[in-house]
Structure formats: C-alpha cells, structure tokens
N, CA, C and O of each residue as an XYZ file, in Angstrom:
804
protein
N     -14.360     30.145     -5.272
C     -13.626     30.661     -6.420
C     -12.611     31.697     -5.942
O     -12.943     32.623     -5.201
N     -11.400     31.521     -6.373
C     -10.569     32.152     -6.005
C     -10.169     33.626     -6.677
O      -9.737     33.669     -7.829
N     -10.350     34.874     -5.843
C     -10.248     36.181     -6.153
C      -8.938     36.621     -6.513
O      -8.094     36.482     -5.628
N      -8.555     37.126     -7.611
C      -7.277     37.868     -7.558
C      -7.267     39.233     -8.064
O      -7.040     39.481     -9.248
N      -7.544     40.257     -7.055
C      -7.346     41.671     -7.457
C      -5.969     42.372     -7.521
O      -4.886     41.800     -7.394
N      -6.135     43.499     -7.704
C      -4.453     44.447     -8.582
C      -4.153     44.608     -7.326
O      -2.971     44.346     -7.105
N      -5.096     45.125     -5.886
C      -4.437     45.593     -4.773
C      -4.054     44.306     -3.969
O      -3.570     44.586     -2.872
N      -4.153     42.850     -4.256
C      -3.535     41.798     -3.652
C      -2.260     41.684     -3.554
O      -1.758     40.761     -2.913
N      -1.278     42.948     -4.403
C       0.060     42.448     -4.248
C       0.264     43.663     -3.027
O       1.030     43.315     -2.128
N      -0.198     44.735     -2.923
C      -0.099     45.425     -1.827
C      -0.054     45.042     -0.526
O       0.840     45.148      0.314
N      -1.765     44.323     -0.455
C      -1.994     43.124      0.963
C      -0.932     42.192      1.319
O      -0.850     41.658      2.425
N      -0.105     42.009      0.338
C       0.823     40.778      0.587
C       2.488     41.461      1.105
O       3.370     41.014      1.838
N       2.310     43.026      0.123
C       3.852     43.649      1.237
C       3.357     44.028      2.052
O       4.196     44.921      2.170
N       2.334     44.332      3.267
C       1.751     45.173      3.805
C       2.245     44.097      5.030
O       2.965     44.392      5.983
N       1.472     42.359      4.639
C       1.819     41.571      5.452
C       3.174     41.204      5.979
O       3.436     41.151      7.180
N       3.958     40.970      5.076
C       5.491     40.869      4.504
C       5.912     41.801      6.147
O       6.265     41.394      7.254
N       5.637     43.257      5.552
C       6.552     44.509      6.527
C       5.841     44.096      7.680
O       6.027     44.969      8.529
N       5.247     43.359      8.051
C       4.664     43.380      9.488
C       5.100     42.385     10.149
O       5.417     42.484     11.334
N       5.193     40.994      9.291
C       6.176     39.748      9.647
C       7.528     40.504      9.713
O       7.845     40.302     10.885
N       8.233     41.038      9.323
C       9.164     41.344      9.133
C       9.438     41.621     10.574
O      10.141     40.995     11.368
N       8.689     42.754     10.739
C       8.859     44.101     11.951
C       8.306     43.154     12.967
O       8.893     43.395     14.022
N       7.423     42.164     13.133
C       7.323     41.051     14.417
C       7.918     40.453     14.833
O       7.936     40.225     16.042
N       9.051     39.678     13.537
C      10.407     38.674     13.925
C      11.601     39.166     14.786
O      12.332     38.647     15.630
N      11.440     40.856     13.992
C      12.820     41.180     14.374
C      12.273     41.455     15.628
O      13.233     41.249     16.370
N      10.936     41.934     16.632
C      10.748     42.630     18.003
C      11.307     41.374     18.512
O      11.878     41.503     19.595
N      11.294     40.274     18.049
C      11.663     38.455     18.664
C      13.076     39.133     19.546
O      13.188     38.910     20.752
N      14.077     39.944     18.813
C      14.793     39.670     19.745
C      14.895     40.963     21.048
O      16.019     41.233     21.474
N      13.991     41.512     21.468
C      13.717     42.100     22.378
C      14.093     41.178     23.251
O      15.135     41.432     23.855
N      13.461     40.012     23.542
C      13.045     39.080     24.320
C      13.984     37.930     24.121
O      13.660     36.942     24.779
N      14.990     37.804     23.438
C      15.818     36.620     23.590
C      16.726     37.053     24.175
O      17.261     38.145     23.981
N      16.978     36.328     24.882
C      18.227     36.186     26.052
C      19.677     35.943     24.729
O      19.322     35.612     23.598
N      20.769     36.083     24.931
C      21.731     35.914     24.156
C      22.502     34.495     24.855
O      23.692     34.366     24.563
N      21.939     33.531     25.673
C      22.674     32.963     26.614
C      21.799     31.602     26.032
O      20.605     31.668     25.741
N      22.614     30.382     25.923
C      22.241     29.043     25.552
C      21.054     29.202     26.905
O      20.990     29.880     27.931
N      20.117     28.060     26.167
C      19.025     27.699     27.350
C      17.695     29.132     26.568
O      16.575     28.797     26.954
N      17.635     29.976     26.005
C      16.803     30.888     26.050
C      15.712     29.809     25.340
O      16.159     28.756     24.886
N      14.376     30.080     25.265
C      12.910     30.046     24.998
C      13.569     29.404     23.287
O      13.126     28.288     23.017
N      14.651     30.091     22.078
C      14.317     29.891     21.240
C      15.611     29.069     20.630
O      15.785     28.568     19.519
N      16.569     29.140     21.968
C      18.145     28.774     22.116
C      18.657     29.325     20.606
O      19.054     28.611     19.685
N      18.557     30.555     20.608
C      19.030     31.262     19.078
C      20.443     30.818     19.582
O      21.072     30.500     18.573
N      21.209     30.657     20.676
C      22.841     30.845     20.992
C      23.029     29.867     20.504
O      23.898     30.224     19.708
N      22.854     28.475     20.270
C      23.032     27.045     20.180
C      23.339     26.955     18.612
O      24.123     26.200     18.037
N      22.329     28.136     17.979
C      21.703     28.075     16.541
C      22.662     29.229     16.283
O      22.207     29.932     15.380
N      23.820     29.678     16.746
C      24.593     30.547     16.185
C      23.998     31.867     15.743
O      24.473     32.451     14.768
N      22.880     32.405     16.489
C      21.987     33.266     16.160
C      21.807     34.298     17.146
O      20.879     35.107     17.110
N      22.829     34.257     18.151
C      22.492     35.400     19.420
C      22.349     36.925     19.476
O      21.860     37.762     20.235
N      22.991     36.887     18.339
C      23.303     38.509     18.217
C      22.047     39.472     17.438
O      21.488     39.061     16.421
N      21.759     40.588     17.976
C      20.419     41.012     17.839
C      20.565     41.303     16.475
O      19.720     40.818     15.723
N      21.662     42.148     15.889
C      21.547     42.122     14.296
C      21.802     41.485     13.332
O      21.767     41.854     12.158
N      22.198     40.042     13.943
C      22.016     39.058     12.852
C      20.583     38.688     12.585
O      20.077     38.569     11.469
N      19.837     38.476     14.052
C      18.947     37.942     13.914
C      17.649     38.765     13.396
O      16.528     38.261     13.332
N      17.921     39.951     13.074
C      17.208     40.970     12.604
C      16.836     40.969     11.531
O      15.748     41.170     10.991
N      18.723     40.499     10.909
C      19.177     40.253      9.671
C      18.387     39.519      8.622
O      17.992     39.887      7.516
N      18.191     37.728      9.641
C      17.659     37.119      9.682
C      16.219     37.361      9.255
O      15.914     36.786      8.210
N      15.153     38.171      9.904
C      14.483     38.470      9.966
C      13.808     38.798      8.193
O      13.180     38.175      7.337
N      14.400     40.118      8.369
C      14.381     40.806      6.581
C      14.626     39.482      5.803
O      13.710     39.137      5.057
N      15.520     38.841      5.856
C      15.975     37.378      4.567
C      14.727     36.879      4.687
O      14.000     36.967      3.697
N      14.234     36.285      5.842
C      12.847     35.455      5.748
C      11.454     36.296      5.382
O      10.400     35.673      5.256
N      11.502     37.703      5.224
C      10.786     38.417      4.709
C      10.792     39.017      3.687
O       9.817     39.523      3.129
N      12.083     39.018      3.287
C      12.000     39.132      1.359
C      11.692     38.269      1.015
O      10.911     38.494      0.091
N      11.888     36.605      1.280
C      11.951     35.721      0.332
C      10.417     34.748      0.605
O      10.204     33.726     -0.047
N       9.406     35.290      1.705
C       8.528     35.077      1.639
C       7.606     35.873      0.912
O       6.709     35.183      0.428
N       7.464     37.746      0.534
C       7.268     38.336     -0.360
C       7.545     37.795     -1.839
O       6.797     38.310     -2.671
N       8.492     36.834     -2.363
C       8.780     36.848     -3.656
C       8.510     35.633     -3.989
O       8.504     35.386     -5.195
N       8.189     34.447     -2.946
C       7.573     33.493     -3.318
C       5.877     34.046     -3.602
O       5.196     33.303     -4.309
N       5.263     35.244     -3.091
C       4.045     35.188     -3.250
C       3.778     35.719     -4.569
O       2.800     35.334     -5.211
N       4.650     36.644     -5.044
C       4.926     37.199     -6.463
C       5.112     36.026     -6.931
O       4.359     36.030     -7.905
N       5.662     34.903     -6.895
C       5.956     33.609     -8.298
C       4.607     33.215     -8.005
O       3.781     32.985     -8.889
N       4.382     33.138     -6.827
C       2.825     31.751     -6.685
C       1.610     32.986     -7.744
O       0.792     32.660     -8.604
N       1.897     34.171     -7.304
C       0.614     35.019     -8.072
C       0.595     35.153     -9.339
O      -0.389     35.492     -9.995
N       2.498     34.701    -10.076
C       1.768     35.030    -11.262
C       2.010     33.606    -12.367
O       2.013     33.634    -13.598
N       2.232     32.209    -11.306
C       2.159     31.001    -12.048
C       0.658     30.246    -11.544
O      -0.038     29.561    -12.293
N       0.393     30.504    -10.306
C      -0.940     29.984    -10.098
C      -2.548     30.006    -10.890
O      -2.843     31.163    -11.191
N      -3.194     29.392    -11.125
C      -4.311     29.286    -12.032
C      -5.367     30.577    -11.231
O      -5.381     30.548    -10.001
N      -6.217     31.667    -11.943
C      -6.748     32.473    -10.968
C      -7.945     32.354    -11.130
O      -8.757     33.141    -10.642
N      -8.325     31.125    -12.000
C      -9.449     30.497    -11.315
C      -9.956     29.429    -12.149
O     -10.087     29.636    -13.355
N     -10.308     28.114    -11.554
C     -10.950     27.034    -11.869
C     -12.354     26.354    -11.675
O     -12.878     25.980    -10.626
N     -12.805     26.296    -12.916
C     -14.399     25.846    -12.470
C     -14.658     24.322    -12.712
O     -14.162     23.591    -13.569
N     -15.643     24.012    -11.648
C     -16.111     22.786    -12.370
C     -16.517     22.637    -13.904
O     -17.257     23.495    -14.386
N     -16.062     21.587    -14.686
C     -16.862     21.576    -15.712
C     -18.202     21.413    -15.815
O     -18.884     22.071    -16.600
N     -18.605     20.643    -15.135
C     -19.922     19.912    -15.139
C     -20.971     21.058    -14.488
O     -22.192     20.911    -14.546
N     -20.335     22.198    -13.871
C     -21.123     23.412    -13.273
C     -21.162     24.426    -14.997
O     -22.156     25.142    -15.117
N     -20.765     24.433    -15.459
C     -20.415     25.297    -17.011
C     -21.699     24.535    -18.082
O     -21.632     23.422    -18.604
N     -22.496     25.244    -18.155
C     -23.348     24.995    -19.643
C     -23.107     24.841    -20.410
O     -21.989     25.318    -20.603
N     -23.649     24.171    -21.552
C     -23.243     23.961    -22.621
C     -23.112     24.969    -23.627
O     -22.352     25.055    -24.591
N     -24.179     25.845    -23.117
C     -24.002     26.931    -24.041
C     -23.296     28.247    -23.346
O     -23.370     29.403    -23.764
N     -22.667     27.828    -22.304
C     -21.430     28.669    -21.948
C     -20.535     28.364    -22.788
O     -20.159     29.232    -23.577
N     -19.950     26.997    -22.828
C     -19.089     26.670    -23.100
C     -18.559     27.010    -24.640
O     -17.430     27.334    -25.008
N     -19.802     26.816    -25.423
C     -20.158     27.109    -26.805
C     -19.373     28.372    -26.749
O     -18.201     28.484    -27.106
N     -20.370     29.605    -26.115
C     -20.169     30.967    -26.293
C     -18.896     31.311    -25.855
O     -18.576     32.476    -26.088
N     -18.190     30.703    -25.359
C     -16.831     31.364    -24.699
C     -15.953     30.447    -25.574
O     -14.816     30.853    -25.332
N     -15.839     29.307    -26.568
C     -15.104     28.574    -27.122
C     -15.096     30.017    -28.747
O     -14.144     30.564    -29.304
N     -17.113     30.179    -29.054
C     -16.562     31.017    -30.056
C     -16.091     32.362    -30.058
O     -15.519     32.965    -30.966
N     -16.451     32.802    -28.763
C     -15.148     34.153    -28.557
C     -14.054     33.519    -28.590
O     -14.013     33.312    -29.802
N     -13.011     32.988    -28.131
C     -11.901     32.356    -28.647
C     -11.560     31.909    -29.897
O     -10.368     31.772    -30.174
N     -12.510     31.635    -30.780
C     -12.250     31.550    -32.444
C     -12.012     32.854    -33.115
O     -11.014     33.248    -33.720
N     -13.616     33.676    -32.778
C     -13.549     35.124    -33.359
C     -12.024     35.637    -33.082
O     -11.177     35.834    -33.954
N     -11.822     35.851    -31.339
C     -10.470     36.400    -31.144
C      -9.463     36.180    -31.689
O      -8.990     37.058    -32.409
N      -8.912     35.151    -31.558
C      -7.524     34.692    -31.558
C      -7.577     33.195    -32.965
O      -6.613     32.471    -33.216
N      -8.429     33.141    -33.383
C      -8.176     31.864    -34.062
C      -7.024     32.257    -35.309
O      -7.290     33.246    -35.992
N      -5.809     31.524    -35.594
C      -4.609     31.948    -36.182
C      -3.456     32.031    -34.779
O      -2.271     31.709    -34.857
N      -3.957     32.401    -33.875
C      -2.691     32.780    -32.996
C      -2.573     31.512    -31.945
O      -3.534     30.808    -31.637
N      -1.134     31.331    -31.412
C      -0.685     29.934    -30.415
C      -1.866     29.701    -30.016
O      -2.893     30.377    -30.080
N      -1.610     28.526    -29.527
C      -3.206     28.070    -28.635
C      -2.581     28.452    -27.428
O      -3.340     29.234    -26.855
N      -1.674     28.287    -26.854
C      -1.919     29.546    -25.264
C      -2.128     30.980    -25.748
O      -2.867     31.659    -25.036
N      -1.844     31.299    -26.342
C      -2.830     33.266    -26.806
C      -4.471     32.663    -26.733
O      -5.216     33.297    -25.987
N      -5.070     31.458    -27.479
C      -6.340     31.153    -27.226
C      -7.118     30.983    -25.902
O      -8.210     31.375    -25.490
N      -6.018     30.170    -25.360
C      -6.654     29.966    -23.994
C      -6.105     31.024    -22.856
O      -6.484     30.799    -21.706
N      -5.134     32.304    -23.106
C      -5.185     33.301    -22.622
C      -6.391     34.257    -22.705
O      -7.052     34.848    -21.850
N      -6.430     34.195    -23.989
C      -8.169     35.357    -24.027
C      -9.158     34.280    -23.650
O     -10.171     34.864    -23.265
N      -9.349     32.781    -23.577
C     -10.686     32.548    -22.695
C     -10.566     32.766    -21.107
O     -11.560     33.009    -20.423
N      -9.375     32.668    -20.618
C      -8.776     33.016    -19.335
C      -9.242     34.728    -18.861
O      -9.737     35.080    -17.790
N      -8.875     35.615    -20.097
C      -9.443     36.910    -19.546
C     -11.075     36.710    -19.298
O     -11.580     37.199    -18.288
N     -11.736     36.104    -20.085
C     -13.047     36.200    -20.222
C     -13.466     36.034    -18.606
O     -14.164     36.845    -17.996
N     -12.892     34.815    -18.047
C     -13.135     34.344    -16.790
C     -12.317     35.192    -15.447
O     -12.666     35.146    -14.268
N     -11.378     35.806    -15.904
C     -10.906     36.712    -14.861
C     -11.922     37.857    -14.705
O     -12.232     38.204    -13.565
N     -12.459     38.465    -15.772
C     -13.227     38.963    -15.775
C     -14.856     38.616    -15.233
O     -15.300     39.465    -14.460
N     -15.519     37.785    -15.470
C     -15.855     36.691    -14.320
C     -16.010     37.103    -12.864
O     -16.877     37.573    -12.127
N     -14.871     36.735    -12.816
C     -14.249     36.876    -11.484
C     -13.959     37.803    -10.442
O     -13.598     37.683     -9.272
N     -14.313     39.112    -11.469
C     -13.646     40.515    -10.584
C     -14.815     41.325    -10.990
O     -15.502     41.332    -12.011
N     -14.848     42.203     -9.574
C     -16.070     43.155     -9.177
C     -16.227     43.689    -10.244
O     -17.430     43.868    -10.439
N     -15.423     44.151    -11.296
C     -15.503     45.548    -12.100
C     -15.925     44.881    -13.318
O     -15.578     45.408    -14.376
N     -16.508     43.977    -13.351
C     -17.600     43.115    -14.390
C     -18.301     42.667    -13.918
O     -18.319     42.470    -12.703
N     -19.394     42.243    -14.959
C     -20.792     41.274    -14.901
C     -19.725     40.041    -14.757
O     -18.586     39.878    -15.194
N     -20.794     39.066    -13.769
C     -20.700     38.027    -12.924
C     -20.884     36.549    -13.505
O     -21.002     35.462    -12.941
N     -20.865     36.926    -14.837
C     -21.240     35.513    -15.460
C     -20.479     35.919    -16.946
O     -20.114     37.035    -17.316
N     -20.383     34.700    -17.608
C     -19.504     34.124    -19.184
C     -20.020     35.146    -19.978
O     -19.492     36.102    -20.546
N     -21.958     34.458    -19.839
C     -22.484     35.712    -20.893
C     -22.411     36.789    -20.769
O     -21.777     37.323    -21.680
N     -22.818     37.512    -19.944
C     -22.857     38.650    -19.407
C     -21.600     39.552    -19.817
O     -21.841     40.566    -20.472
N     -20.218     39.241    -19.461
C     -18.957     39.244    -19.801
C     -18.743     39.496    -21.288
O     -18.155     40.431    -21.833
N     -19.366     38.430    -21.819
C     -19.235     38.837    -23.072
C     -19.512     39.779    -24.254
O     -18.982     40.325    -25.221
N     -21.335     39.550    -23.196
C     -21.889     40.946    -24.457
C     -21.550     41.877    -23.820
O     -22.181     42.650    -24.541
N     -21.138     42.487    -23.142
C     -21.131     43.747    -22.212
C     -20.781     44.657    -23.315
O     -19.937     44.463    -24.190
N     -21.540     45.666    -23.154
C     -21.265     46.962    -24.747
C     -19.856     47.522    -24.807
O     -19.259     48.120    -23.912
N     -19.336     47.144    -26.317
C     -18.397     47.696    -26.614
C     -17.000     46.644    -25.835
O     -15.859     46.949    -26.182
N     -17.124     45.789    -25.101
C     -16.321     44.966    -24.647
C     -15.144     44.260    -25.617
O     -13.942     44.222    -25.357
N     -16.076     43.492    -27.277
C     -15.409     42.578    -28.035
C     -16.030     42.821    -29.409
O     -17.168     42.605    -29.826
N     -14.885     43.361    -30.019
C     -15.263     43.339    -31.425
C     -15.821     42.357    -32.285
O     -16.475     42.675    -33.278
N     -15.541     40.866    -31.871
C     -16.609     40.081    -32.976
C     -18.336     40.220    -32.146
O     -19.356     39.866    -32.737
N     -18.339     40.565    -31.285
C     -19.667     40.850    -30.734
C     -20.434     42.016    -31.811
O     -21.557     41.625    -32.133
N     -20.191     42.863    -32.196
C     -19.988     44.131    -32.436
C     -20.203     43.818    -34.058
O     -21.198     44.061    -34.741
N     -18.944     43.199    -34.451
C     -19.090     43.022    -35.918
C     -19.602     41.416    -36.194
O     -18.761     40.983    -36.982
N     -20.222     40.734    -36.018
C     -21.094     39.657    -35.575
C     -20.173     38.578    -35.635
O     -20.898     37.600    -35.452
N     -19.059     38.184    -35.776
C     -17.948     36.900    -35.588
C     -18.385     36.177    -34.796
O     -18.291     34.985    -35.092
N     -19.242     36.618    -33.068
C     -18.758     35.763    -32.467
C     -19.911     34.774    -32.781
O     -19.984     33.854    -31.966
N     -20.888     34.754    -33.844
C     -22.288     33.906    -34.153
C     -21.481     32.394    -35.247
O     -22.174     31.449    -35.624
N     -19.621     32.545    -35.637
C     -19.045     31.801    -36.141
C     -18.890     30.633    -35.679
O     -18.312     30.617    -34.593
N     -19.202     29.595    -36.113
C     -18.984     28.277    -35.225
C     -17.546     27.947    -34.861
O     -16.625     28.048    -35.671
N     -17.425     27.623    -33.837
C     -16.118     27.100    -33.653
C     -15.244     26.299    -33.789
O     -15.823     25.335    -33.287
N     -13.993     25.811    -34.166
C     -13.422     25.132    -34.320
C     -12.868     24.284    -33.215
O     -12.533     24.931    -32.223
N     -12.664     22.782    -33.143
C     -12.540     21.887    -31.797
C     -11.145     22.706    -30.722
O     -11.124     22.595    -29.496
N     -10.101     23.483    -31.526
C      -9.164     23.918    -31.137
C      -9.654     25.112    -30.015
O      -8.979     25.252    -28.995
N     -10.900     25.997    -30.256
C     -11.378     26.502    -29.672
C     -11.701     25.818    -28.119
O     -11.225     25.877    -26.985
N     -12.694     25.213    -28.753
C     -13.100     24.192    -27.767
C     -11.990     23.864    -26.806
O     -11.953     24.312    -25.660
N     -11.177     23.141    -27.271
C      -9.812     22.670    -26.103
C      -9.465     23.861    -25.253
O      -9.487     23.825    -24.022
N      -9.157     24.872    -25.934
C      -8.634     25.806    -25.297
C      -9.845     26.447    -24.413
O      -9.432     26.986    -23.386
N     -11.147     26.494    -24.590
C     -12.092     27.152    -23.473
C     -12.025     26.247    -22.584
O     -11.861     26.765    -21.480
N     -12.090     24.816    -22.535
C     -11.903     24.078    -21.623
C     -11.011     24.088    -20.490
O     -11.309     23.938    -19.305
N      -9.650     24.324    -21.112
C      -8.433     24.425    -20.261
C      -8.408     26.010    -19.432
O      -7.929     26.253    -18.324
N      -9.040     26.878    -20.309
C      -9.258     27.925    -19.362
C     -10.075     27.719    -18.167
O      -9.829     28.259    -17.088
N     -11.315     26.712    -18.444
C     -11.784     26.622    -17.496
C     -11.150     25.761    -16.373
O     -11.608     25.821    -15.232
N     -10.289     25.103    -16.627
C      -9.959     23.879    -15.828
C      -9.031     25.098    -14.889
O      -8.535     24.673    -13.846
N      -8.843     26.279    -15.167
C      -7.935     27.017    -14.141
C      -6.353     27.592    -14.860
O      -5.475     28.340    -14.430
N      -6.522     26.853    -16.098
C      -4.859     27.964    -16.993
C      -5.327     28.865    -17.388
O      -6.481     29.087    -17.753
N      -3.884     29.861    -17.320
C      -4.480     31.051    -17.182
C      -2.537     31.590    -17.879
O      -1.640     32.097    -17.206
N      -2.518     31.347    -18.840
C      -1.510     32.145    -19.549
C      -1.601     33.653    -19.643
O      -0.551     34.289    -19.739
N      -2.380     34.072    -19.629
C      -2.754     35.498    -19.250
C      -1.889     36.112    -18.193
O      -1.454     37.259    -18.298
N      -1.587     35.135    -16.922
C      -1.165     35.736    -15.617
C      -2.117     36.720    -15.217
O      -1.672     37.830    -14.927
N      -3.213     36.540    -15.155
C      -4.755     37.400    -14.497
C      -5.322     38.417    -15.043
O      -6.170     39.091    -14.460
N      -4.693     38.756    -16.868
C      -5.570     39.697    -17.234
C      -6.900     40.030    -17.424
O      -7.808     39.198    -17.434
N      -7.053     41.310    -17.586
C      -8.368     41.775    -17.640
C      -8.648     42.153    -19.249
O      -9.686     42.139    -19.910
N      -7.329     42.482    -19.569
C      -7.785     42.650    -21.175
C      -6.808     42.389    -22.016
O      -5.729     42.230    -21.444
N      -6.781     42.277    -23.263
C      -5.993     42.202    -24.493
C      -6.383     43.023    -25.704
O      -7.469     43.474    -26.067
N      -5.136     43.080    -26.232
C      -5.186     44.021    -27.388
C      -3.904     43.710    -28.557
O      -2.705     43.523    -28.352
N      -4.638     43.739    -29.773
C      -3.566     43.744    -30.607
C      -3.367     44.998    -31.216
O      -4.232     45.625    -31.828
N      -1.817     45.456    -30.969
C      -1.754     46.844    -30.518
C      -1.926     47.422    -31.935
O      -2.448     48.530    -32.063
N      -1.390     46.520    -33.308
C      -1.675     47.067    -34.622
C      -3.153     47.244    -35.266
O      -3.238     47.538    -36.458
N      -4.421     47.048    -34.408
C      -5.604     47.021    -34.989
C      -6.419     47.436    -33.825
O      -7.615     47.641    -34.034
N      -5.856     47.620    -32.399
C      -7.036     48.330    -31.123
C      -7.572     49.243    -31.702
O      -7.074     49.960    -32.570
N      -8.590     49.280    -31.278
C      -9.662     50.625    -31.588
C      -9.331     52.018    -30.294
O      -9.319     53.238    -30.462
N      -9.133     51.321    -29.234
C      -8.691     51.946    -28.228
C      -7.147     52.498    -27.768
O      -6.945     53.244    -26.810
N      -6.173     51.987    -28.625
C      -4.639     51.675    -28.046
C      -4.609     52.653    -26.641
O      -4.307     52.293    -25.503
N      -5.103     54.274    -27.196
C      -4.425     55.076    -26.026
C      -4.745     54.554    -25.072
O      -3.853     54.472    -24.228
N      -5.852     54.066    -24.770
C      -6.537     54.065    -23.209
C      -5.641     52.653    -22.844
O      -4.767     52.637    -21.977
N      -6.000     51.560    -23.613
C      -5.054     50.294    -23.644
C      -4.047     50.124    -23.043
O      -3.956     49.314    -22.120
N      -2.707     51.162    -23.623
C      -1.755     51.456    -23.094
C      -1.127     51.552    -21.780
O       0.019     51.259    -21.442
N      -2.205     52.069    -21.036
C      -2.514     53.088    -20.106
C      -2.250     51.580    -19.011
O      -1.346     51.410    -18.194
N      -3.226     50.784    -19.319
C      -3.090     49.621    -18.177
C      -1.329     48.912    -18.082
O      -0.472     49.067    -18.952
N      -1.191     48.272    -17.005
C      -0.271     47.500    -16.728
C       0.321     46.223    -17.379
O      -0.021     45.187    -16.809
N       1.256     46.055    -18.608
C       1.419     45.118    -19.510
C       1.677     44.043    -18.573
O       2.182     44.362    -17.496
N       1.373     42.617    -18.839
C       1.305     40.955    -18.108
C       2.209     40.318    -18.880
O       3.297     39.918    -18.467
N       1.768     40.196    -20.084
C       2.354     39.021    -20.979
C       2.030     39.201    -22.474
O       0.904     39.388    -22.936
N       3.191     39.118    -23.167
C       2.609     39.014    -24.804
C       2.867     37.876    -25.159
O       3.851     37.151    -25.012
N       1.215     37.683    -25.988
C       1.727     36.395    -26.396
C       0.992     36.524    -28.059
O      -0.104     37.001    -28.356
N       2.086     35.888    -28.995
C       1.423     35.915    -30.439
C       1.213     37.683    -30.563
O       1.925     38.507    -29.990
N      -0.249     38.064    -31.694
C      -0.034     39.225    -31.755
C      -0.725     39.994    -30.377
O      -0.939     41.206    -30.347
N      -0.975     39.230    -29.455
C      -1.985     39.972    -28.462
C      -0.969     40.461    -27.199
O       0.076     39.950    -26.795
N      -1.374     41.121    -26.949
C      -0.818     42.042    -25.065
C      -2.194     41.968    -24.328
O      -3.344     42.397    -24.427
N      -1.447     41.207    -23.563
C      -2.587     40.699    -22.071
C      -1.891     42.217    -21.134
O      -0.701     42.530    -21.084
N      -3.300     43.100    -20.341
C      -2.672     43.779    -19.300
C      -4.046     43.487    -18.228
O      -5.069     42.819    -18.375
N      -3.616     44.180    -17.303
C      -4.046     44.272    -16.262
C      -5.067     45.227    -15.901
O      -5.490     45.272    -14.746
C-alpha cells in the first residue's frame, strides 16, 4: 500500500537538489574535446555552463513532474475482495451521512479521506477504527451514520477503494458554513474544494 505523507514533497526537493548538484559535478570531468566518455562536444554541449545549465532544466522539470504525479496519482488502492462487507457498508454510509446531496466526486473524495486516513501513521489502521475515532465525524456523534445507504454511496466507496482519490490525499474536510471546528480547520493546508466541502491536508 502506497504511503503518501506531507514531508514526501520535501524528500522529493531534497532529491531533486542533489541530482541537480551531481549532474552539474559531470562536468568536472568532461573533457570539452569530441571523443570525451559522454561526447557532450558532438551534442553541442561542451561548455561547462551550459551544461550546468542543462543540469538545473533536467532538475526542475523532474521536481514538477513529481508534484503532477503526487497530486493526480491514486494514494491508495485496495483489493476489493480484501474489503469486508461490512467495511464496505460502513464506509459507503459515512459517505451518505457526509456528503449525500453533494457531486459524487465530493462523495468519493470524503470516502478517499477515510482511506488516506487509513493509510497514515497519525490514525487508527483500519476503515472502522477511522471512523469511530472520538469526535472524528459528526453523523457518528449525531447517529446518521446507522442510515442506510443509498447505491450512489455504494459506487462511490467502491471507487475510493479502487484508488480515486479526488481529495488529492486529504486528511480532512469541512464545510466551512457548519464546522464545529473552522478555527483549527483553517489552520491545515487547503487541497481541493469540491461542492460545499474543503478537502485539506
């Protein structure tokens, strides 16, 4: 199962500045004369600050492909057939309680948090667990989430599970006209709004 934490975009410039700063030592060692080890001369590339140049271009634009892949990639997919039935249940009717009225990607964004959450140290390790966790979800709280669900639910817990993740990896949502919390809410890193909800980080 694939991990995606907040300090992964750090790990990834950290790598970035080090590719960077390795390519460019490359031309310590190149000869400026056709025939060298990497024949940069042949490749119109001899000169140490082009190829430096060079260097940084292939290191920004490998940094910003990892920013698109991090925030279009699925951040995590389960087997279905590994998912209970009465996972599936319980995480289809948190998605009714939540969001039922709003797009079905806002639906399958909040079953997506459920599972990012899942997913990351700073929660319980499982659907249920996730769910009841105290004070986590208001239909828990005010008993909604015991509402049966509607098949729309259903679709949408599914597809969360299959690995969409409209969320872009949140950890929480809030609809900012009815949070119980806004200040603290706030406070996190906004992802994506979708319908009346704000996915953050």
């Amino acid at each position: 199962m694939l991990r995606l934490k907040s300090a992964q975009g750090i790990k990834v410039l950290i790598i970035t500045l080090v590719l960077v700063l390795l390519v460019s030592q490359l031309t310590v060692i190149l000869p400026s004369k056709t025939g060298s080890v990497l024949h940069a001369a042949e490749e119109g590339v001899s000169d140490r600050k082009t190829f430096g140049g060079l260097a940084i271009f292939i290191g920004i634009n490998f940094l910003a492909s990892r920013i698109r892949s991090r925030r279009s990639e699925p951040s995590i997919s389960y087997d279905l057939e590994d998912v209970s039935q009465s996972e599936l249940d319980l995480l289809a009717r948190l998605i009714h309680a939540e969001a039922r009225g709003e797009p079905y990607k806002g639906q399958v964004a909040v079953g997506a948090v459920v599972l990012n959450r899942v997913n990351s140290p700073q929660f319980p390790n499982s659907i249920r667990e996730v769910i009841y966790q105290s004070g986590q979800f208001a239909p828990v709280d005010d008993g909604q989430i015991n509402l049966p669900a509607n098949q729309t639910a259903f679709r949408a817990a599914r597809d969360a599970l299959s690995g969409e993740d409209p969320s872009l990896g949140a950890l929480y949502f809030y609809n900012p006209r009815t949070a119980r919390t806004l200040w603290w809410l706030t406070t996190r890193r906004k992802l994506v709004e979708i319908g009346n909800h704000v996915f953050a980080e």
